[in-house]
Steps between C-alpha positions, in 0.01 A plus 500: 500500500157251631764194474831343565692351172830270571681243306444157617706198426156158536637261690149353622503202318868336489619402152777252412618704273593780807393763233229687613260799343566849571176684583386866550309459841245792575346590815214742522422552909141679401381193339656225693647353220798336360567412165810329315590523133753298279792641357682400183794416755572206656778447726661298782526609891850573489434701139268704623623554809891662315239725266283626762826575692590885616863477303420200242801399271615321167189414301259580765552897435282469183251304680509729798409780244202315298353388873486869629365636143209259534456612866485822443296472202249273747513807736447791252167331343384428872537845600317629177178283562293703780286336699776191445322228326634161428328451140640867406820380603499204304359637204778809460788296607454203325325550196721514221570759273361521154727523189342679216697354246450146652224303219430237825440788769268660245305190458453504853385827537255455240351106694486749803347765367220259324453335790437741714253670235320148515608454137595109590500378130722808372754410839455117373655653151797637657561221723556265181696701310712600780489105581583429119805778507667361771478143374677638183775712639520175744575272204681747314744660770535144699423692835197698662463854404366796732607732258402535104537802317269704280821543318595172462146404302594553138279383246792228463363415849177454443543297209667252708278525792190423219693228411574365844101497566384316186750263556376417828174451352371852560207581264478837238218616752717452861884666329252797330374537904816455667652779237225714485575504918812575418436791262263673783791477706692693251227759439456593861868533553546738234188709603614516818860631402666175593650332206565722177249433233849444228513168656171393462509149326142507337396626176408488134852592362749191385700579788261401770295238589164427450246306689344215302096588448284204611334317279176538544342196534091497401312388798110526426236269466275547178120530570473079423742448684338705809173340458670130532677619813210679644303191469716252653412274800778436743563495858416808794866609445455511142201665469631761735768526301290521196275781659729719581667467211192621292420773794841675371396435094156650625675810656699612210793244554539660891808364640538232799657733717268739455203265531614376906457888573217596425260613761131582521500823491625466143186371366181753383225277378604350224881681440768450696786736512843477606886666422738216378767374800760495239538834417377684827836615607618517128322787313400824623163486387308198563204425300208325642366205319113422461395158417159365413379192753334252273277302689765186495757773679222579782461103517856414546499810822207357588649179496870531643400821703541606862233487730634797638391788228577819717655731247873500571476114519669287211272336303658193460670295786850486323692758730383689781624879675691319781744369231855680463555596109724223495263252614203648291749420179576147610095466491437595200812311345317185656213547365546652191702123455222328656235608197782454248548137625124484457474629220767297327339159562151651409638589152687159492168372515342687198778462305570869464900674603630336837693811489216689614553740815313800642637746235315334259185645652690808439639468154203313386269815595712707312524314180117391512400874558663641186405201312137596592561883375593682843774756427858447585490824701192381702646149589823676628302729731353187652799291540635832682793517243688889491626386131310336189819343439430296798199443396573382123746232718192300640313507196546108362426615091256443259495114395569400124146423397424862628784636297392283212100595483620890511734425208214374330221755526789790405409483153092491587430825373 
């Protein structure tokens, strides 16, 4: 073994208390280094000094024992990492074991796993419903959990947990997130021959519980509407807001996220192509979206583009490739709520919704396109939707005097 692994009572820094940390202290002569870790023990001088003894007695025996065990366990993963390395050490002696049928160490598997896929607003997911879980077992139990149960979610459970959330001024949309989380947790356990599908919770039948569906609410300008806002005058920040909001409407409704990475290379005279961000590690087969440049979209790059236009460059300044995943979402989170704050006091303005955000541009493409004939199968392909139903979900409706004028010419014949 490349190291030396004793138990070490810390008496560096004195304490009033005269209760000091027990430490594993290991010394690895090849690299010249010496490193300490913490314990869960903590004992005085005299303490340690009866348990570390050759013959200890009374009710140092069973301390004696659980001393050596973690000694020896120390020595066994030292001798097992080879070259000896301090971060191997660390890693198998200290991480903690995984319970399968733990719902919290699942959770944190699946914020892991995200993250290190660069799926940051998936991990974000999982971090607030495993944030929300623990608040309600928390309130519910009157002490922190580590452990909770696929078992122990009933659909009794989850009726209570819904409950919990609204109360606490959760919306529908957040507790049908949270739950949905929670229900991918369940899925993946079961596929991987965790949990036994009899317990999951979810389902159709009477017996289980059902998510709430969303109501969907209708966010799309009509065409009047569009014209007012396109028109408006307003400060640099709004009309920056205001272009890029009508650069997505232009580009079949093309999402925010989507928008800060584009590159160059992505444009071919007067198309520009790209796969969407949301569903690149999602579906098997990604389909490649074509969009027309109007002459107001090759403006707006013109516009807000980089000077640098080499090919793998981004064509707007919003992130850039030195930026972690992480940091590249917190980018586009600022200023995808830097054009809705713009846009917002733009439509205050013209008197149109002060609702309005950057999935308008998306929902109102949608709506306007089918109002204008396109089919619904043809608007789907350009939003980059797998399912019509999906689809059908951004379309706003046809408005009453539409619905009224058909009515009327039914019986022209």
């Amino acid at each position: 073994m490349d190291c030396s692994i004793t138990i070490y009572l810390d008496q560096r820094i004195k304490r009033n208390s005269g209760i000091y940390i027990v430490k594993l202290r290991v010394l690895s002569p090849t690299l010249g280094v010496t490193k300490m870790y913490s314990t869960n023990y903590k004992l005085t001088p005299s303490e340690f000094e009866h348990a570390r003894s050759k013959k200890p007695k009374g009710k140092f025996i069973e301390l004696s024992i659980e001393l050596n065990k973690l000694l020896s366990r120390a020595c066994e993963v030292a001798e097992s990492i080879i070259p000896f390395s301090f971060d191997k050490f660390e890693k198998e002696m200290f991480s903690e074991p995984r319970n399968k049928a733990n719902v919290f160490d699942a959770l944190e598997i699946a914020i892991a796993d995200n993250k290190s896929h660069g799926h940051v607003g998936n991990a974000d997911n999982y971090q607030n419903s495993l944030s929300s879980i623990k608040k309600f077992v928390l309130t519910h139990k009157k002490k922190n959990a580590d452990i909770l149960l696929f078992t122990e979610i009933t659909s009794d459970w989850l009726q209570i947990y819904e409950e919990f959330m609204i109360n606490n001024g959760k919306s529908v949309t957040t507790v049908s997130m949270y739950l949905r989380a929670l229900r991918a947790i369940f899925n993946t356990a079961i596929t991987n021959g965790d949990i036994s599908n009899k317990i999951y919770p979810f389902g159709k039948e009477k017996t289980k519980y059902k998510i709430a569906k969303v109501r969907k609410v209708k966010k799309s300008l009509k065409k009047e509407e569009l014209k007012k806002l396109f028109e408006a005058e307003g400060s640099p920040e709004q009309i920056r807001a205001k272009d890029f909001f009508f650069f997505s409407y232009n580009c079949s409704g093309m999402n925010f996220k989507d928008i800060a990475n584009l590159t160059y290379s992505q444009i071919d005279g007067n198309r520009l192509k790209f796969f969407r961000k949301k569903t690149e590690n999602t579906s098997s087969e990604q389909t490649e979206i074509s969009v027309y440049l109007t002459p107001f979209a090759h403006e707006v790059i013109n516009k807000y583009g980089n000077q640098n236009k080499a090919a793998n460059s981004f064509i707007f300044n919003i992130i850039n490739m030195d930026m972690t995943a992480e940091q590249k979402q917190v980018a586009v989170k600022n200023f995808t709520r830097s054009v809705n704050q713009g846009l917002k006091k733009l439509a205050k303005k013209v008197n149109i919704d002060e609702n309005i955000s950057t999935y308008y541009a998306r929902h109102s493409f949608s709506t306007n396109a089918i109002k204008s004939g396109a089919s619904m199968e043809l608007v789907s392909e350009q939003l980059g939707h797998a399912d019509l139903k999906t689809t059908q979900n951004y379309f706003s409706g046809f408005e009453d005097e539409s619905i009224e004028d058909l009515t009327k010419k039914l019986m022209a014949f």
